[in-house]
C-alpha positions as CSV (number, residue, x, y, z in Angstrom):
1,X,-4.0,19.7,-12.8
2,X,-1.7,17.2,-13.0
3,X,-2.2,14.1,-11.0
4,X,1.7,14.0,-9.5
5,X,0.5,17.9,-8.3
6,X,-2.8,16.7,-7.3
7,X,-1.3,14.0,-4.9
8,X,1.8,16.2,-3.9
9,X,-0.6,19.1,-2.9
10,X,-3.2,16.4,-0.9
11,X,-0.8,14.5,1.0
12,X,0.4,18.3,2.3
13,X,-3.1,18.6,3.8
14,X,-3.3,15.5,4.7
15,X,-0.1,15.6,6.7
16,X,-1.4,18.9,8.2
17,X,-4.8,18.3,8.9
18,X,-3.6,15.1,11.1
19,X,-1.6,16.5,12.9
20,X,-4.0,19.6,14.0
21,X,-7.3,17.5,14.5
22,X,-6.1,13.9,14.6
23,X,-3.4,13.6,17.3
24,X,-6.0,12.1,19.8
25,X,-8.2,9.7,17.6
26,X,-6.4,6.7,19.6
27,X,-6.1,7.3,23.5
28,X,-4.9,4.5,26.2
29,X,-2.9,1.4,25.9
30,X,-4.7,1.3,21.9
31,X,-2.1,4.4,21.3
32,X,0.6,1.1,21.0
33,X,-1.3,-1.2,18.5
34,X,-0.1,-0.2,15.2
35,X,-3.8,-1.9,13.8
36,X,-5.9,0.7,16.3
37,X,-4.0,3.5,14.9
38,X,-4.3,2.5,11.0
39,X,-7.9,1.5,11.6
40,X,-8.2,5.1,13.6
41,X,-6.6,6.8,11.1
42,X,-8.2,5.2,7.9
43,X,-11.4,6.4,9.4
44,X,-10.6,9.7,10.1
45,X,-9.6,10.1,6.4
46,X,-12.5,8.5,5.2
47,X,-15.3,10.8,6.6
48,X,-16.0,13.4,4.8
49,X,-13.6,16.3,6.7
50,X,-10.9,14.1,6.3
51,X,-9.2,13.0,2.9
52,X,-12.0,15.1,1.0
53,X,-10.7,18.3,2.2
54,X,-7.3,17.9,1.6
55,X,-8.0,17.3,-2.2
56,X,-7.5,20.1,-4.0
57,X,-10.4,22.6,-4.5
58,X,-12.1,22.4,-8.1
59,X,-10.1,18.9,-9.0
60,X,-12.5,16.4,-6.8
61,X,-15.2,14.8,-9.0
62,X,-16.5,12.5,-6.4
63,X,-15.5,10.0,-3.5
64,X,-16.4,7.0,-1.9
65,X,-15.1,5.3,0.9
66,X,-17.5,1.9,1.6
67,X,-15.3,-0.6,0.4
68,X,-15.1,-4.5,1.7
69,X,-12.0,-5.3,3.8
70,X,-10.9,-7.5,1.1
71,X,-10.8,-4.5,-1.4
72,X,-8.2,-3.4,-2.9
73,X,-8.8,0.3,-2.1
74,X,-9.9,2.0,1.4
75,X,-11.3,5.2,-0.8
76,X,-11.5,5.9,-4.0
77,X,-12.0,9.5,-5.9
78,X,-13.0,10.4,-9.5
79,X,-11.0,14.2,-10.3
80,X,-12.4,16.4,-12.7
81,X,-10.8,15.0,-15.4
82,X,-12.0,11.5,-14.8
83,X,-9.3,9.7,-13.9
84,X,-10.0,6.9,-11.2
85,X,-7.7,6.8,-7.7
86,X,-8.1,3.9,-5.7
87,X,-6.5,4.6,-2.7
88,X,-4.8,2.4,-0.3
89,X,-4.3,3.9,3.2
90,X,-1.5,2.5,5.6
91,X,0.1,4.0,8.6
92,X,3.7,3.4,10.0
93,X,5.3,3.6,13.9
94,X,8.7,4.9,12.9
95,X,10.0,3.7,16.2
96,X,9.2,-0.5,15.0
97,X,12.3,-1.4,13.1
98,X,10.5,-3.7,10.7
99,X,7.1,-3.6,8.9
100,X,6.5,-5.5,5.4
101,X,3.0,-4.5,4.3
102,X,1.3,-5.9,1.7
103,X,0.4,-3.9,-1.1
104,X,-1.7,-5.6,-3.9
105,X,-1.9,-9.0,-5.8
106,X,0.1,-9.0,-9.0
107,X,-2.7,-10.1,-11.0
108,X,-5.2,-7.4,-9.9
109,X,-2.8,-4.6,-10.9
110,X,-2.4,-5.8,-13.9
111,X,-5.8,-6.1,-14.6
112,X,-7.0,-2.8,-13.3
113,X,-3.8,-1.5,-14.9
114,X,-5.4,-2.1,-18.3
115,X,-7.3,1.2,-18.3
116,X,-4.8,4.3,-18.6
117,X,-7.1,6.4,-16.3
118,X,-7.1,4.2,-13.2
119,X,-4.1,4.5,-10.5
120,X,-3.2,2.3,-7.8
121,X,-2.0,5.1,-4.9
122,X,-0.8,4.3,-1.5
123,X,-1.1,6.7,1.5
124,X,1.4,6.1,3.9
125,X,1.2,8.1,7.2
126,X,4.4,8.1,9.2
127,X,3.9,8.5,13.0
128,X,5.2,8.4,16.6
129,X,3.6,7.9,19.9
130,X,4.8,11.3,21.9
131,X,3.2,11.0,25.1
132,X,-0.2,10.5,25.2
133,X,-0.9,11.5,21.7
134,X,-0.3,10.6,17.8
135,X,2.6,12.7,16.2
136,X,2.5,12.7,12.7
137,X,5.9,13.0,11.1
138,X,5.8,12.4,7.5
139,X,2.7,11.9,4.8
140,X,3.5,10.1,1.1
141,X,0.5,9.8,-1.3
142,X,2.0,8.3,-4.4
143,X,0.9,5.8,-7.2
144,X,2.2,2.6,-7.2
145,X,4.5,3.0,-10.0
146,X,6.4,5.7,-8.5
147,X,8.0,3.3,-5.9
148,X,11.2,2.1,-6.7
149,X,11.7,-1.6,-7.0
150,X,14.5,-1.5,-4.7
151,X,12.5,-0.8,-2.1
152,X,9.7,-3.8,-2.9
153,X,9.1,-7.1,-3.2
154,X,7.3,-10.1,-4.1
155,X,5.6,-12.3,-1.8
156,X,4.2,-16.0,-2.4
157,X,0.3,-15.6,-2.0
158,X,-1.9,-16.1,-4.5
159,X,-0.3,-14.8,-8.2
160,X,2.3,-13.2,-5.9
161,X,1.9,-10.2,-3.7
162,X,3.5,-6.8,-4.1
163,X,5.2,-5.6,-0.5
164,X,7.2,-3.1,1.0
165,X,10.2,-4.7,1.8
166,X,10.7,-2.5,4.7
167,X,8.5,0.4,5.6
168,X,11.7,2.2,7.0
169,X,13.1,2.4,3.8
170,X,10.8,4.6,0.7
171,X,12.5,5.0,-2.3
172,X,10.9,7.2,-4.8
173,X,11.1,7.9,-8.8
174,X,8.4,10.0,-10.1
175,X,10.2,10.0,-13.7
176,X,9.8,6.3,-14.5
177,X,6.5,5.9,-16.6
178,X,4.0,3.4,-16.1
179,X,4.7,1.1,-19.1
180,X,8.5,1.3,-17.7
181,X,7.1,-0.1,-14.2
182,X,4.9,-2.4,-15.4
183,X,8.0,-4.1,-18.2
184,X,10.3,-4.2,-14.3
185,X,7.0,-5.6,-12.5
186,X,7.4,-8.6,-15.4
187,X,10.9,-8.9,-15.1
188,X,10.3,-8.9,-11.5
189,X,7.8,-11.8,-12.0
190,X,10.1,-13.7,-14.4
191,X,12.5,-14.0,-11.3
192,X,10.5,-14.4,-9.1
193,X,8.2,-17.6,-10.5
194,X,11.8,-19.3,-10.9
195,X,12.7,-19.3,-7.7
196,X,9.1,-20.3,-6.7
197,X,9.7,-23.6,-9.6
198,X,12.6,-24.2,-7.7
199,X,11.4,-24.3,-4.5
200,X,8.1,-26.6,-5.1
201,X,10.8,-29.0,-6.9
202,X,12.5,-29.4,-3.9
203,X,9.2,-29.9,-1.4
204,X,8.2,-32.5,-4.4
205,X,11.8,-34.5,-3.7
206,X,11.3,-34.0,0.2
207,X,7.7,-35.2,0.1
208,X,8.2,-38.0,-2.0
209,X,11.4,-39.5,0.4
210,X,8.3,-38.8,3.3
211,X,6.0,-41.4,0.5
212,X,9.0,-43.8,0.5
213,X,8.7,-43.8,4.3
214,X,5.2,-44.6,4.5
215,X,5.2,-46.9,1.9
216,X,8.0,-49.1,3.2
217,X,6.2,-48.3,7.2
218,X,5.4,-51.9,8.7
């Protein structure tokens, strides 16, 4: 199996299986922190009747889901034909009109981007709070490369940091290859580490007029 089919067919389940055994993981006042429900959520797909399930049958090598926070993956699969899926899991309230999340470092991409049988997918889980309970509206399980750059963007931390620019808007293109993301991801970065020259040029200028100050201070 393919792995476009293999996520198209598991975010399906996924999508389904939430919204028959996970519309009361988060009860109480906790039902309108967006963190309580991702960390509810991640958890639920992370036991072993969650995201394991979902994958198709015969295609799921093996899984893991004991990561460090600071990981870049929440689980993480091997399918039958080895290829790697570290999986990031994030959850969206469609009635917030703005959410940037952070995706992964440049730098780290590119590195575990070396080896042709590893991909970087994100799980996003699109939700609303009806009532007293979790409805889940909308499931995307993609790799990284198959979201459009007009819908990203680069944020100063570290080596720079891929975002969403706004989890409202998801623009996908499942026909642009890897080595065609990865060429816009440096173009991307050429831009991007231009403006960032130009703006520690001008916080040199500013800092050294706050020098002159102290230096002429009685």
């Amino acid at each position: 199996m393919d792995y476009n089919t293999l996520l198209s067919e598991t975010e399906q389940r996924v999508l389904k299986l939430l919204n028959e055994k996970g519309q009361h993981i988060v009860q109480g006042r906790s039902l309108y922190s967006p963190r309580a429900v991702g960390d509810a959520v991640q958890l639920f797909l992370s036991e072993q009747n969650g995201l394991v399930q979902c994958i198709p049958t015969g295609t799921l090598k093996t899984f893991e889901s004991d990561f460090e926070r600071r990981s870049m993956e929440d689980m993480a699969f091997f399918d039958n034909e080895d290829r790697y899926y570290a999986v990031d899991c994030k959850t969206h309230n469609l009635r917030t009109l703005f959410n940037m999340p952070n995706l992964i470092s440049v730098r780290r991409l590119a590195n575990f981007y070396k080896n042709d049988s590893n991909y970087f997918c994100i799980l996003i889980v699109e939700y609303e709070i009806d009532g007293k309970h979790i409805a889940y509206r909308a499931c995307h399980f993609k790799p990284i490369e198959a979201f459009s750059w007009d819908c990203l963007t680069i944020g100063a931390l570290g080596w720079g940091q891929i975002q969403i620019a706004n989890a409202n808007i998801l623009n996908f293109d499942t026909n642009v290859n890897r080595k065609e993301w990865m060429l816009q991801l440096c173009n991307q970065l050429d831009m991007f580490y231009d403006e960032e020259i130009e703006k520690i040029g001008e916080r040199k200028l500013w800092f050294n007029d706050i020098k002159v100050y102290w230096e002429n201070k009685l």
